[in-house]
LUMKE-953537 format. One record per residue (C-alpha): y, z, x. Coordinates in steps of 0.001 Angstrom, whole numbers. Layout:
% residues N
<r <Y Z X>>
...
END
This chain:
% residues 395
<r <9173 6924 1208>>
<r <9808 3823 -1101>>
<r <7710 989 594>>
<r <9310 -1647 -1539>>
<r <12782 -1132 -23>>
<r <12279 -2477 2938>>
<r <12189 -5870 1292>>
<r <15532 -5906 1145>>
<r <16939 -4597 4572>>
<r <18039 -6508 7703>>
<r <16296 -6907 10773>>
<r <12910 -6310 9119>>
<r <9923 -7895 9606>>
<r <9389 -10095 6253>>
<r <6123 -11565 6435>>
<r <4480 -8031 7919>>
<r <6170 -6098 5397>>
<r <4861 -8607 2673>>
<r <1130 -8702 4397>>
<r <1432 -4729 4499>>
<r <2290 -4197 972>>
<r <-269 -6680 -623>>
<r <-2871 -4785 1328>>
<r <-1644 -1660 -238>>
<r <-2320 -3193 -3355>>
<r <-5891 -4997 -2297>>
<r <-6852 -1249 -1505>>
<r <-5952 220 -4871>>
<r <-7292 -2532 -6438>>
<r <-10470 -2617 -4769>>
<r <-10867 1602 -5576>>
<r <-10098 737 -9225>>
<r <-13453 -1520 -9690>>
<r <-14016 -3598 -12740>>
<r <-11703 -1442 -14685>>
<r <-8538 -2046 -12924>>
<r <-4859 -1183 -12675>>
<r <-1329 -1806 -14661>>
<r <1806 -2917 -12423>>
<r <3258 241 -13586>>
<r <-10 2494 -11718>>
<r <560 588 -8646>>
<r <4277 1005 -8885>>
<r <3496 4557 -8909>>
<r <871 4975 -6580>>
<r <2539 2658 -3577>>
<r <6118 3964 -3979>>
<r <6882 25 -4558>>
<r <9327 -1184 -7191>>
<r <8074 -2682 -10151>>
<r <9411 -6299 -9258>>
<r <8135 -5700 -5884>>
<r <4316 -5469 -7502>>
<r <5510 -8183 -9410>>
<r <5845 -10473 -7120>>
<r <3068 -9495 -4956>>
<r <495 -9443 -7880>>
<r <1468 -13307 -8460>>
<r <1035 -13870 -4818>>
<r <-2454 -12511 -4845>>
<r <-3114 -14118 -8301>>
<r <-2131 -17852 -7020>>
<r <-4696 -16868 -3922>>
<r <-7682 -16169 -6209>>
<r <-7570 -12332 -5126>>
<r <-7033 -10958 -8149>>
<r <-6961 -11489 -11775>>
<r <-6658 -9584 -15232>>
<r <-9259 -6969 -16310>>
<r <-8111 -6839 -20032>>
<r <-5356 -4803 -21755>>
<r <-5490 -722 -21692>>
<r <-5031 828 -24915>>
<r <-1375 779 -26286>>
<r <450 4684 -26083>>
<r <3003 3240 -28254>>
<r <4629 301 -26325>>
<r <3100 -3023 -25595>>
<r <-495 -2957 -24606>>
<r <-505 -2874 -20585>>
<r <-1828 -5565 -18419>>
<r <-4753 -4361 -16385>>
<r <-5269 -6408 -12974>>
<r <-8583 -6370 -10556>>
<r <-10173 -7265 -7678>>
<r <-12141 -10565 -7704>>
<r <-14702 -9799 -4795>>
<r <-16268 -12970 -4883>>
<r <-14178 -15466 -3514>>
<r <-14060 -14006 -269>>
<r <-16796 -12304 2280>>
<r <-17787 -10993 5644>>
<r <-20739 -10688 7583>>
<r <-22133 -7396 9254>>
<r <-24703 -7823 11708>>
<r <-26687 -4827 13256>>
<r <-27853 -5232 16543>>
<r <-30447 -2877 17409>>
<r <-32773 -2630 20555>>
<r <-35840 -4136 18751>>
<r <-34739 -5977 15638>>
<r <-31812 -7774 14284>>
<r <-30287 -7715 10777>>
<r <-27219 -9462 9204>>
<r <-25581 -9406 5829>>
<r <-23209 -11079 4170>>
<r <-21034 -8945 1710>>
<r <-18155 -9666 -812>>
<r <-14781 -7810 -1111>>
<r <-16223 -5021 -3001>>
<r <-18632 -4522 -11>>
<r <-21499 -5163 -1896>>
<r <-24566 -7143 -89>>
<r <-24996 -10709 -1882>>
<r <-27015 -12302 1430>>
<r <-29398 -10812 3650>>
<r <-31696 -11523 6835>>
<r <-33311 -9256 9206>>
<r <-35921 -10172 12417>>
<r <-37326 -9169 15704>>
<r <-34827 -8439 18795>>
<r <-35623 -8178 21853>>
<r <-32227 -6549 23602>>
<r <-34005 -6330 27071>>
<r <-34108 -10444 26983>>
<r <-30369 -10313 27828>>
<r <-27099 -10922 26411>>
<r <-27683 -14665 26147>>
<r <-30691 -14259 24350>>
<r <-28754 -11840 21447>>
<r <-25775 -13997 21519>>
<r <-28114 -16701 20064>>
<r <-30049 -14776 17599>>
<r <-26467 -13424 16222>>
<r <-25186 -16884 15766>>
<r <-28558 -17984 13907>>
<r <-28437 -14608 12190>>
<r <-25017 -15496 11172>>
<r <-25242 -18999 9858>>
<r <-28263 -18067 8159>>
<r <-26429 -15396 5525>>
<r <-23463 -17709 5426>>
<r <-21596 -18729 2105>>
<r <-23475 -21924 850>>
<r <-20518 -23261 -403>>
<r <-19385 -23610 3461>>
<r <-16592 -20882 2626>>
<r <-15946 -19210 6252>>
<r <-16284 -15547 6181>>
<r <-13155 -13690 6545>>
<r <-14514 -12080 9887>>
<r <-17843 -11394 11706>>
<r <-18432 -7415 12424>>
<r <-20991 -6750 15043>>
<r <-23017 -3277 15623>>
<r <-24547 -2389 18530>>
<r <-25626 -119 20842>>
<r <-23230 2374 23030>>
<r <-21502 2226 24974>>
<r <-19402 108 24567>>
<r <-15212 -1116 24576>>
<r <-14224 -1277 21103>>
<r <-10641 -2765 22127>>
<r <-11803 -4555 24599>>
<r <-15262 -6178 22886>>
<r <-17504 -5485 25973>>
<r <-20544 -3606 26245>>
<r <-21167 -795 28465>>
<r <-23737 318 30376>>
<r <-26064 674 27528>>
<r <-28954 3460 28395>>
<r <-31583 1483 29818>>
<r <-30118 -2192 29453>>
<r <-28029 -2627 32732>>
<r <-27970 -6319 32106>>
<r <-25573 -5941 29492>>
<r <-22468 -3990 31194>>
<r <-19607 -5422 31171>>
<r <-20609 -8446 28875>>
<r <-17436 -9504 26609>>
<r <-19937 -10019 23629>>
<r <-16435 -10040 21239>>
<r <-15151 -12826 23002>>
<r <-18615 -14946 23695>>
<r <-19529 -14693 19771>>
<r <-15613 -15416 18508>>
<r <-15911 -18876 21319>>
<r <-19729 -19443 19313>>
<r <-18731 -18779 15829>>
<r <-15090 -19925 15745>>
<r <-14330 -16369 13748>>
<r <-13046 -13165 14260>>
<r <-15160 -11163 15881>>
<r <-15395 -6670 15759>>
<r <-17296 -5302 18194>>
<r <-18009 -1441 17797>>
<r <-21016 1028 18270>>
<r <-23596 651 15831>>
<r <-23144 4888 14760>>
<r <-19458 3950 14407>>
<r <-20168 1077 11740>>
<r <-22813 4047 10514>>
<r <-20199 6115 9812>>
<r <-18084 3344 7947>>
<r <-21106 2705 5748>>
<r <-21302 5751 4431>>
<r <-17942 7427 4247>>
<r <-17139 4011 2431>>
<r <-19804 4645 51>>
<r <-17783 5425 -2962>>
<r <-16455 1809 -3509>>
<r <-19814 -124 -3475>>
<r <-20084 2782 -6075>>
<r <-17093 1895 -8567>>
<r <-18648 -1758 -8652>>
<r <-21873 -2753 -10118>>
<r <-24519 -4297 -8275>>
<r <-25537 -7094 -11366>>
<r <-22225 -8171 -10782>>
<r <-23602 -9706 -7152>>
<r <-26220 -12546 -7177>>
<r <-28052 -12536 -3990>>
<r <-28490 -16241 -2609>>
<r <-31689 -17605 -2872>>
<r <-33986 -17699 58>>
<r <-32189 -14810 2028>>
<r <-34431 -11960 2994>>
<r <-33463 -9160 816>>
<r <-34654 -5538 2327>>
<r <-34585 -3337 -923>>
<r <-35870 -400 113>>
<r <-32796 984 2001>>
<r <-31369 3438 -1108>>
<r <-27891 1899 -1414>>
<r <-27366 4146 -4843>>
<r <-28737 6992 -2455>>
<r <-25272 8017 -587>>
<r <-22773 10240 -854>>
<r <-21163 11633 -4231>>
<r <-18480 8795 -4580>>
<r <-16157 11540 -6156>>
<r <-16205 12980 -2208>>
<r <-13943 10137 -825>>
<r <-11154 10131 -3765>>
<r <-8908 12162 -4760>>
<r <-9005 14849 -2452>>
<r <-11870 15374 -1871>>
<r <-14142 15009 1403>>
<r <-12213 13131 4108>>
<r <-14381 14289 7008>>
<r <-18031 13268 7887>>
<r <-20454 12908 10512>>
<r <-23093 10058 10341>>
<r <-26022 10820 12292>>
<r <-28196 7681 13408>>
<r <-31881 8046 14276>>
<r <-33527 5014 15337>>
<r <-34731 3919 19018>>
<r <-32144 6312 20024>>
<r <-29778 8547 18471>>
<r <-25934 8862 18088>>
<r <-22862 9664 15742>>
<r <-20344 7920 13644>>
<r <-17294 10324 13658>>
<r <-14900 9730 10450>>
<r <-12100 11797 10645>>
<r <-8664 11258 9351>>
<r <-9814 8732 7221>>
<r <-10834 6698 9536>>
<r <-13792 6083 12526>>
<r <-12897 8368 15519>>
<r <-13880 6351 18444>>
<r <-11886 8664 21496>>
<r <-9720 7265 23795>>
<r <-12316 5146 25675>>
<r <-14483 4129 22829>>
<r <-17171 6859 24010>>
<r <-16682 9358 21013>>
<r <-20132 9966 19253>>
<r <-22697 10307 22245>>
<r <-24523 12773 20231>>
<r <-27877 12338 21337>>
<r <-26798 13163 25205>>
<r <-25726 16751 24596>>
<r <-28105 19037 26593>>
<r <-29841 21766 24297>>
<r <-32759 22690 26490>>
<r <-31853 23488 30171>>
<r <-34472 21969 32523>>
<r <-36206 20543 29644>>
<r <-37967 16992 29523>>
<r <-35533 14266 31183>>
<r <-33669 11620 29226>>
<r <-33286 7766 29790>>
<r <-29716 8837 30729>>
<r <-30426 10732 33311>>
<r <-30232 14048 32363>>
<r <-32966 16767 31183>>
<r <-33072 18248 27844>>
<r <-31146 16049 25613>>
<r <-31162 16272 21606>>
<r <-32302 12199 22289>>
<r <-35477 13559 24438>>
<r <-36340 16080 22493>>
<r <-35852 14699 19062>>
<r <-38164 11433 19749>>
<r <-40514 12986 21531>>
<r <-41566 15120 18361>>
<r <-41053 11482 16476>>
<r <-43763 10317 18682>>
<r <-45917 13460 18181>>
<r <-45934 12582 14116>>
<r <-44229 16457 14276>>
<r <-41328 15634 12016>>
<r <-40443 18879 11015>>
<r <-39785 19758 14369>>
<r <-37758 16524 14791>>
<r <-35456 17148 11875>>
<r <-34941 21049 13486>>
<r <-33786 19339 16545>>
<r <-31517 17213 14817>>
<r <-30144 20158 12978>>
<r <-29631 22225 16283>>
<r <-27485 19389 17429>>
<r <-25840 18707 14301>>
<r <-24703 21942 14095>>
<r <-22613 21864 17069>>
<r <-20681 19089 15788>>
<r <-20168 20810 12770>>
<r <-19374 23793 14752>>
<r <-16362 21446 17111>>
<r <-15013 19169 14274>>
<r <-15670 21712 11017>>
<r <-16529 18242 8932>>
<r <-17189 18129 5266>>
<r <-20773 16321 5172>>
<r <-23648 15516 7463>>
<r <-24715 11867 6786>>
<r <-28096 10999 8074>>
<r <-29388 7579 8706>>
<r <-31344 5150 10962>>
<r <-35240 3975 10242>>
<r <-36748 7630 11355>>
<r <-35052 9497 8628>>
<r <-35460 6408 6217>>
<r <-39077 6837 6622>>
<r <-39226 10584 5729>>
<r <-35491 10921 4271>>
<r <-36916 14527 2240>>
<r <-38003 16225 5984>>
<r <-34521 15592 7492>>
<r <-32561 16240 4732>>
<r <-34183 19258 4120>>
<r <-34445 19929 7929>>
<r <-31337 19421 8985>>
<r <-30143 21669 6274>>
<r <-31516 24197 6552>>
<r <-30671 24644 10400>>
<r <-27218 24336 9472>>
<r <-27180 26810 6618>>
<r <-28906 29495 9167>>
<r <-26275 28678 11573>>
<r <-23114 28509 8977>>
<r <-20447 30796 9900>>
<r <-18948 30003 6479>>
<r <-20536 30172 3223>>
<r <-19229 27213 2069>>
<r <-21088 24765 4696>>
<r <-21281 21109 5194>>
<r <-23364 19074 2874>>
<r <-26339 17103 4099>>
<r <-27357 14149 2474>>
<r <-28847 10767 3562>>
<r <-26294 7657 4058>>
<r <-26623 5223 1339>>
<r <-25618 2446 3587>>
<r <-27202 572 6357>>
<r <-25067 -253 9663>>
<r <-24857 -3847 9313>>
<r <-23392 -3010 5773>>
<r <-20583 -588 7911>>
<r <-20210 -3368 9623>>
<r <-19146 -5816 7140>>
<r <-17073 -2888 6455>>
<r <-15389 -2611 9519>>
<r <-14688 -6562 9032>>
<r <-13018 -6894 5774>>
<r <-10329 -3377 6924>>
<r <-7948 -5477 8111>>
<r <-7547 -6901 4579>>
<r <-7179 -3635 2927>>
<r <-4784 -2589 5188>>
<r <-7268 267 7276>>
<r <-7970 225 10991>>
<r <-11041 -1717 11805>>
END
């Protein structure tokens, strides 16, 4: 299909069509990194005409979005224009909302972190207690220049209404179902608002992983006084070759933390079911009358899995998570396990290995999902989430 055509039909919608194809363009640009593209590769590569990208290009130029990377070498013509990405005039801020501690970032359009803050929660205080945290949370990573964020992405715990912005009856917080946190935080902040599951922006994290890749970190200053966490492995993800070209378009991201759950990205994109609920990972029964859960049930992968946290028997933990890991691997036949949270972060070697080696004993095909640990935090997936709507992706 030529996307540019439509440009020039009756009865469609101008200003969408325009905002869809310079999106189009945002996306390749932002996959290109430093090095950028010609008109001509875009051309190619969006089905657009050449004055089409023209035009577009100039638009996004005169808007600060993008500018010139340099020529690329002549093949016998004149030398071709190369155009980039310029993530730093605009951001958005990813905010992880976990049952016992709070972290926010502020990232540019390349999705790399340039701001960071992270502090006690307590999520049993209350909604009204978060909603203040997440405001001071948010002003705190905030552009110093005053520059509003393009949009706010919140993580949190499931369940939850991702199209609706309300939380759910969130295992052992009652207090919270039913509160519209999307549309108490967008009244607050004066910004758009996401509200998804905290595995969900998990999974964003790390399937996204290959574009933090094609862009430098010196190129990102972090502001001074922010509290920068460096210990979270952001060159540890996925191969970024995985998510181009071809390659891996499938993942699970497996979250261990004060609970556990599961990011599903499939289709190139975050599979969140028809009622937000996809992902409940750590509820699946594996042991029939076997210790009972905080949701009500006996025997959960949840249960089981933190109760050999708690022992210090990690080995057995990660075997647990492999057991249940398999079965997803088993339903959805996904190229890569992704494993995150603060449990595995603390002994990333045992689940890695762990979890691998329960799926390789289980593997009905030799060639098995890869295991490997995120890369990515979930208030970085987040931020992720946030800035989609810019590159033209479902957030």
């Amino acid at each position: 299909m030529n996307r540019g055509s439509g440009e020039h039909r009756g009865g469609v919608n101008l200003p969408a069509l325009r905002g869809y194809n310079e999106a189009l363009l945002l996306d390749l640009l932002r996959g290109a990194g430093p090095a950028g593209l010609g008109r001509a590769e875009l051309a190619a590569r969006t089905g657009l005409t050449p004055q089409a990208v023209s035009k577009i290009t100039a638009r996004l130029g005169a808007d600060g979005l993008i500018a010139e990377a340099g020529r690329a070498a002549s093949t016998g013509g004149k030398p071709r224009t190369l155009l980039r990405l310029v993530p730093e005039v605009r951001h958005a801020v990813g905010v992880h909302l976990d049952r016992d501690e709070l972290r926010a970032v502020r990232v540019d359009l390349a999705g790399r972190v340039v701001a960071e803050s992270s502090g006690p929660l307590d999520f049993g205080a209350g909604p009204e207690e978060a909603v203040e945290a997440v405001v001071r949370a948010v002003r705190k990573v905030g552009d110093p220049t005053g520059l509003p964020p393009l949009g706010v992405g919140v993580a949190a715990p499931g369940p939850l209404d991702h199209r609706a912005g309300a939380m759910g009856r969130v295992t052992g917080f009652p207090s919270w179902k039913g509160f519209p946190l999307r549309g108490v935080l967008e009244g607050r902040l004066g910004l758009p608002v996401l509200l998804d599951k905290d595995t969900n922006a998990g999974a964003a994290a790390a399937a996204g992983a290959w574009l933090r890749a094609a862009w430098p970190d010196e190129d990102a200053d972090t502001d001074a006084g922010a509290d920068v966490d460096t210990g979270r492995g952001m060159d540890a993800g996925p191969d970024p070759d995985a998510y181009v070209g071809g390659g891996s378009r499938t993942c699970v991201y497996v979250h261990v933390g004060t609970g556990l759950g599961a990011g599903l990205w499939l289709g190139g994109g975050v599979y969140r079911g028809a009622r937000s609920a996809a992902g409940e990972f750590g509820h699946q029964v594996i042991l029939l009358d076997g210790p009972p859960c905080r949701c009500g049930a006996r025997g959960c992968v949840e249960a089981l899995c933190l109760e050999a946290v708690a022992r210090g028997d990690l080995t057995r933990a990660a075997r647990i998570l492999g057991e249940g890991a398999a079965n997803l691997v088993a339903l959805l036949d996904v190229d890569r396990v992704l494993l995150g949270g603060r449990v595995v972060e603390a002994a990333p070697e045992v689940f890695v290995a762990g979890v691998g080696a329960v799926l390789a004993a289980r593997a009905l095909d030799p060639a098995r999902p890869v295991v490997a640990l995120a890369g990515a935090g979930v208030a970085e997936g987040a931020a992720e989430l946030a800035l989609a709507p810019l590159f033209g992706r479902p957030g």
